[in-house]
C-alpha positions, 0 to 999 in steps of 0.5 A: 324445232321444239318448243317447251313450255314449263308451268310447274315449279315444283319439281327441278328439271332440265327443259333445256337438257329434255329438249336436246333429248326431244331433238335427237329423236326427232334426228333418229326418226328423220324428222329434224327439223319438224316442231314439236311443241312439249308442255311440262305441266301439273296434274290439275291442268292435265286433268283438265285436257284429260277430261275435255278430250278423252272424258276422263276426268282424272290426271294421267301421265301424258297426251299426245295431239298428233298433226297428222291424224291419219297416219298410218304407223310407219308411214313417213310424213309427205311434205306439201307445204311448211305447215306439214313439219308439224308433229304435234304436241304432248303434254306431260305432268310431271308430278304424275310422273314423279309419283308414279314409280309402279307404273314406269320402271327406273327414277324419274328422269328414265320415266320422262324419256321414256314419256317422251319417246312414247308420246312421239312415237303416238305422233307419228300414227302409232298406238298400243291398242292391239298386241301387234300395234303393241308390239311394233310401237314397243320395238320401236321405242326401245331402239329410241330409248337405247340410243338416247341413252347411248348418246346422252351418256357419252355427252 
């Protein structure tokens, strides 16, 4: 289940329709009925969070907090008991995400999906640290990406 949490105001945004898109790819991944906690928020608070666990203190576009923190990038999660279908949680800013067109190509909404994908994609062990991690994380999220917007374009 995703759970969505909005705090901001200012910027007018479908949580519901954002939450079908979470739960599509969790589906395309084989984790349908894992939770997923996502909290759309403002650059103060995620600054805060920025700061507090990766002592930088400044505002950024989205934190992943993975559950299973030793997995390895595409492993799938071994289910031991009901608190294994847990991925995690990601923060998001959404005013980082509004005002940074340099940084994500296409408008605001292509910039979220494409968060929102990355940051799953970081739950699920993977990571862009080195260029091979790079590249498979990238594969992986263009594939999602392109069928989210198959999907949601003939919705």
């Amino acid at each position: 289940m995703v759970n969505i949490r909005q705090t901001q105001r200012t910027i007018n945004f479908s949580a519901t329709l954002f939450k079908k898109k979470a739960e599509f790819i969790l589906e395309e991944l084989g984790y349908k009925n894992f939770e997923l906690g996502i909290w759309l928020t403002t650059n103060k608070a995620i600054q805060k969070y920025n700061h507090l666990y990766r002592n930088k203190n400044q505002a950024t576009d989205i934190l992943s907090f993975p559950y299973h923190t030793e997995l390895i990038a595409g492993e799938k999660i071994k289910i031991k008991d009901e608190e294994d279908k847990n991925l995690g949680d990601l923060i998001i800013s959404m005013a980082y995400v509004f005002n940074n067109k340099k940084e994500l190509p296409g408008d605001f909404i292509a910039r979220m999906d494409r968060l929102l994908v990355h940051g799953i994609c970081h739950l699920l062990g993977y990571d862009h640290i080195k260029d091979k991690d790079y590249k498979k994380m990238l594969a992986l999220e263009n594939k999602l990406l392109k069928n989210l917007n198959n999907y949601f374009k003939k919705s």
